[in-house]
C-alpha positions in Angstrom: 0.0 0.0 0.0 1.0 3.3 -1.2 0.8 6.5 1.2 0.2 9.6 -0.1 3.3 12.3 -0.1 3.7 15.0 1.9 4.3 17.4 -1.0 1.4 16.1 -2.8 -0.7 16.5 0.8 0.7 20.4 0.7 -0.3 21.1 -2.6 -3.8 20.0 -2.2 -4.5 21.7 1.1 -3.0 25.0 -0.4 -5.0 24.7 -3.4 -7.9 24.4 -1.1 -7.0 27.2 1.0 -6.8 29.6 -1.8 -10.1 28.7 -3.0 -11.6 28.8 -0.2 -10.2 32.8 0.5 -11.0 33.4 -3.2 -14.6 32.2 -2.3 -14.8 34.6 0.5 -13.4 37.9 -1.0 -15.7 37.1 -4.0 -19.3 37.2 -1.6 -17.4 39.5 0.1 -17.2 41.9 -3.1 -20.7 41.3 -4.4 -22.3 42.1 -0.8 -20.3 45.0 -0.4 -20.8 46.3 -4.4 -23.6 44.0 -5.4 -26.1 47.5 -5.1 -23.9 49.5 -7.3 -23.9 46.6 -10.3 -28.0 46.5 -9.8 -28.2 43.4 -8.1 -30.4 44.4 -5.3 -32.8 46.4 -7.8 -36.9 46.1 -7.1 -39.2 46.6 -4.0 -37.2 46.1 -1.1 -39.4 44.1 1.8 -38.3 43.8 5.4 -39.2 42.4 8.4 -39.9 44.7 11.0 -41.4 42.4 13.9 -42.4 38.6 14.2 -44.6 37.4 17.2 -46.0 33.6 17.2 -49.3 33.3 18.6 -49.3 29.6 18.4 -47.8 27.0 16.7 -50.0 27.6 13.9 -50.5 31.5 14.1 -48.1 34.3 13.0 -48.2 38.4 13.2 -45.6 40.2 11.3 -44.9 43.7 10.4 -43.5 44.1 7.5 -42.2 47.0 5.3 -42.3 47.3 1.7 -40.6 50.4 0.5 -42.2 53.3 2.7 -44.9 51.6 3.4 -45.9 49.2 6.7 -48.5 46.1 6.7 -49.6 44.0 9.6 -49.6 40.2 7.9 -51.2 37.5 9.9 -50.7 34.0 8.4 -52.5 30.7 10.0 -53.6 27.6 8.3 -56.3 29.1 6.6 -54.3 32.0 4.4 -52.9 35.1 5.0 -54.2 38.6 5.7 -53.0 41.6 4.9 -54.0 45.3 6.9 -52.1 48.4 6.2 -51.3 49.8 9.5 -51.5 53.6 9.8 -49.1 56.0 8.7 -48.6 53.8 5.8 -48.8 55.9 2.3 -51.3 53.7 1.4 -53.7 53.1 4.4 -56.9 53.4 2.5 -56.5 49.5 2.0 -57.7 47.9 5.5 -57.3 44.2 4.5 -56.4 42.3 1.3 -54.8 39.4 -0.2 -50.7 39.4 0.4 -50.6 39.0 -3.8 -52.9 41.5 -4.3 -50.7 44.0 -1.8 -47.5 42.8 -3.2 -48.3 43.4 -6.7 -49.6 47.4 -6.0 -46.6 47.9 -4.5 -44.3 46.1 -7.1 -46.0 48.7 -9.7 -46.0 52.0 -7.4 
């Protein structure tokens, strides 16, 4: 049985090593830059504040662009209000698509 060299052992894990810092400064670069090349272009959506109710029951705020919604998801869909202060609090409750889409178009 053969056993591997140490110089060939050297050159592998240093090949590895500098792929693996290559691969870092690259996500690196494109987190730091990616806005300025238009990466990150469209409706940014955030959010703001989670709360479980139950296992099966969720709140959130989010915030698309300007604008804040209170979503509540549970087995049976999810709901959509505006929350006030919003630009657009005329809409009280709607489908998330339906929200989504008027603000993707806005």
């Amino acid at each position: 049985m053969e056993l591997v060299s140490s110089e060939y052992l050297l050159r592998a894990l240093s090949s590895l090593v500098v792929i693996t810092v290559l691969i870092g400064i690259s996500v690196w670069w494109i987190r730091s830059k990616g806005s300025a090349l238009g990466l990150s272009n469209g409706v940014q959506i955030r959010v703001v504040s989670r709360v479980s109710l139950d296992t099966k029951h969720k709140l959130f705020v989010v915030e698309i662009g300007d604008s804040r919604y209170l979503v509540a998801t549970s087995p049976a869909g999810v709901s959509v209000t505006a929350l006030s202060g919003s630009d657009n609090g005329s809409e009280s409750s709607s489908e998330f698509g339906e929200v989504f889409r008027n603000e993707l178009e806005s």
